[in-house]
SELO-669608 format. One record per residue (C-alpha): x, y, z; residue in one letter. Coordinates in pm, whole numbers. Layout:
// SELO-669608
+--------+--------+--------+------+
|   east |  north |     up | code |
+--------+--------+--------+------+
|      X |      Y |      Z |    a |
...
+--------+--------+--------+------+
***
This chain:
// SELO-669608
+--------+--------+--------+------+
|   east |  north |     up | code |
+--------+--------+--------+------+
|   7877 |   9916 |  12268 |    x |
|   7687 |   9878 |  11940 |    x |
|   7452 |   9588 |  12062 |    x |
|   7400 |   9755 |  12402 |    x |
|   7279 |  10081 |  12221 |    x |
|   7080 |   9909 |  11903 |    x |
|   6839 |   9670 |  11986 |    x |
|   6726 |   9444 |  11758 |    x |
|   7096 |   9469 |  11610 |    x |
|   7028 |   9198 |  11324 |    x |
|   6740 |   9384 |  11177 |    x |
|   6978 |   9656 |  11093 |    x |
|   7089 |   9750 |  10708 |    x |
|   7439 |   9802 |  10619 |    x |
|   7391 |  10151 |  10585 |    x |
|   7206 |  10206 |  10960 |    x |
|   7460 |   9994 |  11095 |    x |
|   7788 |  10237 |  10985 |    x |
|   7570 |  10516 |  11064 |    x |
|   7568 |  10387 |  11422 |    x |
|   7922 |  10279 |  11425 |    x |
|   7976 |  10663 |  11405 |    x |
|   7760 |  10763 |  11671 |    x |
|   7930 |  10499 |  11863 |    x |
|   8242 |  10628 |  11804 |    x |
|   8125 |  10994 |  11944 |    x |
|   8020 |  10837 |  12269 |    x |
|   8362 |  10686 |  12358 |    x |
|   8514 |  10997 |  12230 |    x |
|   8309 |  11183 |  12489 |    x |
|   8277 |  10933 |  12742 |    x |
|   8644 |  10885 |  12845 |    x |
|   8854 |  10605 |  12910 |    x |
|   8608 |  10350 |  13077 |    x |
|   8384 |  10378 |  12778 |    x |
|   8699 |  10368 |  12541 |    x |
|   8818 |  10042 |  12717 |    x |
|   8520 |   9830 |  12601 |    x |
|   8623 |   9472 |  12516 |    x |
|   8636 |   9400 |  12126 |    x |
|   8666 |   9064 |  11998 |    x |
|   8953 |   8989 |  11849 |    x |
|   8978 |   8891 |  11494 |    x |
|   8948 |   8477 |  11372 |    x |
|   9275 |   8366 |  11185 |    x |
|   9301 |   8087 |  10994 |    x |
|   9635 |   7912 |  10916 |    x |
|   9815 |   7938 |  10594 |    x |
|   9821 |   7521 |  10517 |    x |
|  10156 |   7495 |  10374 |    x |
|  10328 |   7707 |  10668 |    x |
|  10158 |   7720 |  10934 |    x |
|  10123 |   8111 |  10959 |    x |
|   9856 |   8210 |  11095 |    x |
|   9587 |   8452 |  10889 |    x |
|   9379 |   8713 |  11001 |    x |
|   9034 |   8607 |  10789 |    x |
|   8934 |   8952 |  10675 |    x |
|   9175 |   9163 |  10459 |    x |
|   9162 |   9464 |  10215 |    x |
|   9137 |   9416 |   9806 |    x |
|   9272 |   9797 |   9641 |    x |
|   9104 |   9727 |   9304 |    x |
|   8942 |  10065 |   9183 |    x |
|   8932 |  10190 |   9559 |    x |
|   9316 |  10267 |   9593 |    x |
|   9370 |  10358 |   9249 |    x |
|   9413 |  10710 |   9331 |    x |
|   9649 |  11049 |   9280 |    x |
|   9842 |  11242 |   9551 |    x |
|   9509 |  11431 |   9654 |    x |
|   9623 |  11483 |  10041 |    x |
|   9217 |  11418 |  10109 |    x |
|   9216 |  11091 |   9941 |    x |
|   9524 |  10941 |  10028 |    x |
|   9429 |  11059 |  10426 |    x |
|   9100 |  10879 |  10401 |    x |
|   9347 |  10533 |  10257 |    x |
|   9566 |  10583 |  10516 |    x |
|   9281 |  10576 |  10759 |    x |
|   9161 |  10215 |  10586 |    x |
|   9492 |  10062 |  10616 |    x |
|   9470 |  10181 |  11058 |    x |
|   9178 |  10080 |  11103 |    x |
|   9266 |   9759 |  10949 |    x |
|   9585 |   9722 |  11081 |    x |
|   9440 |   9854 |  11470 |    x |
|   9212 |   9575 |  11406 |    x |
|   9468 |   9293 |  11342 |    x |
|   9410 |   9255 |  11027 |    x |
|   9708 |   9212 |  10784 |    x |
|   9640 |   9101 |  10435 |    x |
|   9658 |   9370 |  10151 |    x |
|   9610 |   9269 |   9754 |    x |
|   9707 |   9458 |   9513 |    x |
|   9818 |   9411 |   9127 |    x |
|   9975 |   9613 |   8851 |    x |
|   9687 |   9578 |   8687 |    x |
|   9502 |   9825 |   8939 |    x |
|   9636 |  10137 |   8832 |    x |
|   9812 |  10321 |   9068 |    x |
|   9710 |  10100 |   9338 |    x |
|  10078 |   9933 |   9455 |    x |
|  10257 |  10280 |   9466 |    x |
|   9961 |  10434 |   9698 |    x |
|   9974 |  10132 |   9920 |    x |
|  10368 |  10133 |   9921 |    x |
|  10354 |  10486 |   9991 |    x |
|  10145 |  10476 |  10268 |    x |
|  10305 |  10201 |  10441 |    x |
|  10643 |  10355 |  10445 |    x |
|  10454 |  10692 |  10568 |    x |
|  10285 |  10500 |  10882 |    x |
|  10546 |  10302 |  10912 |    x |
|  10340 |   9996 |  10932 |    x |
|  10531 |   9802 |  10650 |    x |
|  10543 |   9544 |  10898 |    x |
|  10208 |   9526 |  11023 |    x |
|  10107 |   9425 |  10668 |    x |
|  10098 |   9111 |  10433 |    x |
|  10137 |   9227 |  10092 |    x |
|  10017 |   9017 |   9804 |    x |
|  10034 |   9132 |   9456 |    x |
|  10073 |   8964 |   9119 |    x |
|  10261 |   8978 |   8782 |    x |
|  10051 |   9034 |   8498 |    x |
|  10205 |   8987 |   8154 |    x |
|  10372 |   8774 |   7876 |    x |
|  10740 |   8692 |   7887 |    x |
|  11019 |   8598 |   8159 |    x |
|  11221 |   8861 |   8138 |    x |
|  10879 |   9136 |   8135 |    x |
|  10732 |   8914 |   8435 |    x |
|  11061 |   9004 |   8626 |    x |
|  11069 |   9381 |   8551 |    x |
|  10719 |   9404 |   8637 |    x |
|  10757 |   9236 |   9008 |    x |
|  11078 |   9432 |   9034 |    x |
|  10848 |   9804 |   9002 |    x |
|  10587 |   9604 |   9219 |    x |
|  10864 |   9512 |   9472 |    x |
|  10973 |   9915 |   9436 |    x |
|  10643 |  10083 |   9422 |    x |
|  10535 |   9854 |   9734 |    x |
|  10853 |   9940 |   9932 |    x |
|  10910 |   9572 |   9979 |    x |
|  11189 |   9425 |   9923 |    x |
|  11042 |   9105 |   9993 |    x |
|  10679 |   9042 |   9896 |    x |
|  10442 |   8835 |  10134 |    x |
|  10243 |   8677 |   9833 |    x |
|  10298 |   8706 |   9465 |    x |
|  10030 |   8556 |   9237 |    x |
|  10006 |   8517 |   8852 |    x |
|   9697 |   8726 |   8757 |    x |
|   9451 |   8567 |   8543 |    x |
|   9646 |   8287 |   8487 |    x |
|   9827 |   8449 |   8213 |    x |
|  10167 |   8258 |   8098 |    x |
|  10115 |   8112 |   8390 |    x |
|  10393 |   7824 |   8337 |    x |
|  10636 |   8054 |   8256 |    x |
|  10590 |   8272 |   8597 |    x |
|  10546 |   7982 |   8820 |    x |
|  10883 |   7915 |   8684 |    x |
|  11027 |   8260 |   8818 |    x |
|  10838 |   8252 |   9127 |    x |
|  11018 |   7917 |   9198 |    x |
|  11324 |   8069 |   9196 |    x |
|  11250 |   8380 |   9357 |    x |
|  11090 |   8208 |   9614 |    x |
|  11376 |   7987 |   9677 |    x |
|  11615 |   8299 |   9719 |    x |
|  11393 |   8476 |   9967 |    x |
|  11236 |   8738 |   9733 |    x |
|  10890 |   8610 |   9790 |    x |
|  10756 |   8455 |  10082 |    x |
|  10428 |   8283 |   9920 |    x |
|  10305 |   8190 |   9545 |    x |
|   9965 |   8180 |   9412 |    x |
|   9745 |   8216 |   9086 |    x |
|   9407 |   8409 |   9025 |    x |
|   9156 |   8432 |   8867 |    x |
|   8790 |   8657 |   8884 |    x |
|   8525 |   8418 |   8649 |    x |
|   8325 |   8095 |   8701 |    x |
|   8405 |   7964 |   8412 |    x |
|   8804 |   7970 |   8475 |    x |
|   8761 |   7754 |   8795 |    x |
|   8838 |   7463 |   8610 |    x |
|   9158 |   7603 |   8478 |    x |
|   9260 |   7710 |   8822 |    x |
|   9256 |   7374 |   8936 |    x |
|   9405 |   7203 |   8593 |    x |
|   9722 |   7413 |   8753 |    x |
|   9681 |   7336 |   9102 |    x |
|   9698 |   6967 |   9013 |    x |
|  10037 |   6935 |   8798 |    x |
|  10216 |   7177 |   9086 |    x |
|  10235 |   7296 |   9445 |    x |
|  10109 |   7611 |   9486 |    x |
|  10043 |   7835 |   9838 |    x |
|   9772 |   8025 |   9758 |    x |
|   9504 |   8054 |   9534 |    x |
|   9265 |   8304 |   9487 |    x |
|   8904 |   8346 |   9303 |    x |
|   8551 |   8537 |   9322 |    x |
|   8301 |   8343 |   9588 |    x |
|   7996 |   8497 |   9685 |    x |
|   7671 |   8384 |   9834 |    x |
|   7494 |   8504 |   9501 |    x |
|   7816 |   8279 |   9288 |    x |
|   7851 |   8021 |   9456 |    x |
|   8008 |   7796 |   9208 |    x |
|   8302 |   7707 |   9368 |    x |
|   8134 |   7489 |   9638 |    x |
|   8083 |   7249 |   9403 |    x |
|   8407 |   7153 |   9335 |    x |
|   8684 |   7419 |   9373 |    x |
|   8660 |   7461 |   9755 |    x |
|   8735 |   7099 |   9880 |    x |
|   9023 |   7088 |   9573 |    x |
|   9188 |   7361 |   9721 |    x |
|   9146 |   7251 |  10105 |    x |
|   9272 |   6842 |   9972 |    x |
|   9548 |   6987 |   9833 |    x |
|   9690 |   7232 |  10118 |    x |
|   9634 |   7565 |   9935 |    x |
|   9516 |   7864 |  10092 |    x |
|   9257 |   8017 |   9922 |    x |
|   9159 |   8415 |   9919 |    x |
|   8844 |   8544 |   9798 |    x |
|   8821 |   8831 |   9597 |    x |
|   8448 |   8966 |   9493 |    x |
|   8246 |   8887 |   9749 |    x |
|   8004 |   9155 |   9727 |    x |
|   8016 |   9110 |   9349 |    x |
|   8116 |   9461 |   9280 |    x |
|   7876 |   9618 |   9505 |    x |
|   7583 |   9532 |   9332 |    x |
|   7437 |   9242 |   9604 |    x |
|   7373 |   9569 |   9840 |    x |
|   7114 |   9673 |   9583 |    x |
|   6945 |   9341 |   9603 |    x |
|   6866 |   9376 |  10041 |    x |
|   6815 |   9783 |  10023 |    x |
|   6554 |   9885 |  10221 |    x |
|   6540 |   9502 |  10359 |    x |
|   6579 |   9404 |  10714 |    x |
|   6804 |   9117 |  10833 |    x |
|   6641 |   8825 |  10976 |    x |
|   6624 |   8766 |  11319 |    x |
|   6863 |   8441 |  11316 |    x |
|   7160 |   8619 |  11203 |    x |
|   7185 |   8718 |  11538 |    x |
|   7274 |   8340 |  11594 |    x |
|   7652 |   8406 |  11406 |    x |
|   7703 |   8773 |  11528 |    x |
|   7619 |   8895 |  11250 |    x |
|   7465 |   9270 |  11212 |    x |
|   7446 |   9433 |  10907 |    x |
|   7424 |   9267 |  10539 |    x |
|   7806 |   9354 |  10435 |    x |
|   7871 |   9110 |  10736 |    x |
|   7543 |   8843 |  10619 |    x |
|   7771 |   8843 |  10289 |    x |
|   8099 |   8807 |  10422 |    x |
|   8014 |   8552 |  10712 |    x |
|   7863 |   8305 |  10470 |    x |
|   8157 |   8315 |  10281 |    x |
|   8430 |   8259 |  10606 |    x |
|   8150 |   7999 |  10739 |    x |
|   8333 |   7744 |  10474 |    x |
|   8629 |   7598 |  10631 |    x |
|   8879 |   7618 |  10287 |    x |
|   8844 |   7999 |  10297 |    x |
|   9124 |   8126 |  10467 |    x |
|   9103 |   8511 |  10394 |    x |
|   8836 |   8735 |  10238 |    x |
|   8920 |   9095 |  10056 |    x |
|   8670 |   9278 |  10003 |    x |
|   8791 |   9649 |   9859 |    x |
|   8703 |   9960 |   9993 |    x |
|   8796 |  10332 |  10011 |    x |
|   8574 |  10400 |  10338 |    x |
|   8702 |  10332 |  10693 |    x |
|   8357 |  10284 |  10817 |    x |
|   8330 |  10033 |  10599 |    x |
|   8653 |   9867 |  10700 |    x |
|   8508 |   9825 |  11053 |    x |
|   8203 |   9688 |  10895 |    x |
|   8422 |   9426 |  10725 |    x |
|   8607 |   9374 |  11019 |    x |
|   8336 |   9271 |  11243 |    x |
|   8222 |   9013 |  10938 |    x |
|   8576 |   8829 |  11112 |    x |
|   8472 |   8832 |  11449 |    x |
|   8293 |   8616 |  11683 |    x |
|   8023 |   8299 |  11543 |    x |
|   8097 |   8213 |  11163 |    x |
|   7782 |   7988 |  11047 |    x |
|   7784 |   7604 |  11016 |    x |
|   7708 |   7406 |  10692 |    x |
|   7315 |   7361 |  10811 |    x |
|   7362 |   7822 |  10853 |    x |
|   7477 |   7839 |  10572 |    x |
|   7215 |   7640 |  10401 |    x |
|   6980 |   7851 |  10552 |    x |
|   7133 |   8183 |  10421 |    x |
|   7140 |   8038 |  10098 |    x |
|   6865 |   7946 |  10030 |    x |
|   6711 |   8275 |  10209 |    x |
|   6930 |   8459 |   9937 |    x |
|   6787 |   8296 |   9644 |    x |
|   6395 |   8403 |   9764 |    x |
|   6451 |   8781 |   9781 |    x |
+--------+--------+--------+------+
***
């Protein structure tokens, strides 16, 4: 419905493009069930390497955008993020103790929808100490109302050894279903894979963006020799890479990768590399959930695309 009604889609902003997305959704509101029946594509998933399981590629970060009170407004409008996402068939939501009150919105919203099920929770354990590692993923397991957790990463590396340790453990007694590390900098690549290499590890996760894109020089192929699945966290860089095209049209050859507004330019170049298996960007809007979404749906660039986008980035 949104190319039909937009022509030239790619030279759209992100902003015009969720603008239309709402008009859009008026029309099929008003237009009845043939209009409402309109094919969607469904989402890419990528596999998890060590399992198997299959990922949808775009998921939901709750950094600063779920950290919120029991306003009934603002938890309707995070409810409404987690549908859409969910409608979608999308799965993955991150979270950490570190964001607030972040975990006990998400948990609480799950149990209210009753889409527990429907999600992949990943969290992390973010302090010093066995024992305070394992009362902090016990209120994460609580606040989360999950019992068992899809993912659970050591944040920022911090006593790393001494979590992996736990994780082990709780892993092997069906507590956890995944274990990662993370980490948000450049310059802590390096330790990031220092860990991957002395132990098996399901997941890893780091900032990538087409404006930071030092992990393709090493940290990408690591990860993808070594069977880890790797989420992305950052990849608008806080926002601040929307600034940077405002005002600025798409070019025309993103229409060559489906791709029709910059949140999707950003997130497509990203997915186009074959180690990424999920991206999360946060957000507190549903419109720009659906924005996200489409970022997972039809043509991904190639390496030669991608080269291209690149390199376009680093002229405006």
């Amino acid at each position: 419905m949104i190319g039909d009604a937009t022509p030239p889609a790619p030279r759209l902003t992100r902003g015009e493009f969720l603008k239309l997305i709402g008009a859009a959704g008026l029309m099929l509101a008003a237009g009845g069930g043939q209009a409402a029946a309109a094919p969607v594509a469904p989402l890419l998933t990528r596999a998890i390497p060590k399992s198997g399981e299959a990922l949808p590629v775009v998921g939901l970060g709750t950094w600063q955008t779920f950290d919120v009170g029991g306003d009934a407004a603002e938890m309707a409008q995070r409810r409404e993020v987690l549908a859409t996402l969910f409608d979608a068939g999308g799965k993955v939501v991150d979270s950490s103790p570190m964001y607030g009150r972040a975990e006990a919105v998400v948990g609480t919203l799950l149990a209210g929808m009753g889409r527990r099920r429907d999600a992949f929770v990943a969290t992390k354990v973010w302090t010093r100490g066995r024992d305070d590692g394992v009362r902090q993923m016990q209120s994460s397991s609580a606040k989360l109302n999950a019992p068992v957790i899809d993912l659970m990463q050591v944040h920022n590396l911090l006593d790393v050894w001494t979590h992996l340790e736990t994780l082990k453990q709780w892993k092997q007694q069906g507590r956890v279903r995944y274990v990662g590390i993370t980490h948000y900098t450049a310059s802590a690549l390096d330790d990031l894979m220092a860990v991957m290499a002395k132990t098996p590890l399901d997941f890893v996760q780091f900032a990538y963006s087409i404006g930071e894109r030092a992990p393709e020089k090493r940290m990408l192929a690591f990860a993808r020799e070594k069977g880890v699945a790797v989420l992305i966290n950052r990849p608008f860089e806080a926002g601040d890479m929307f600034g940077r095209v405002r005002g600025k049209p798409l070019p025309d050859w993103a229409a060559e990768f489906d791709c029709r507004s910059w949140g999707q330019f950003f997130l497509k170049y990203i997915l186009g590399h074959p180690a990424v298996t999920c991206v999360i960007p946060g957000t507190s809007k549903p419109r720009h959930m659906v924005d996200n979404l489409g970022a997972g749906r039809g043509l991904l660039p190639d390496a030669a695309m991608r080269r291209k986008m690149a390199d376009f980035w680093d002229k405006l």
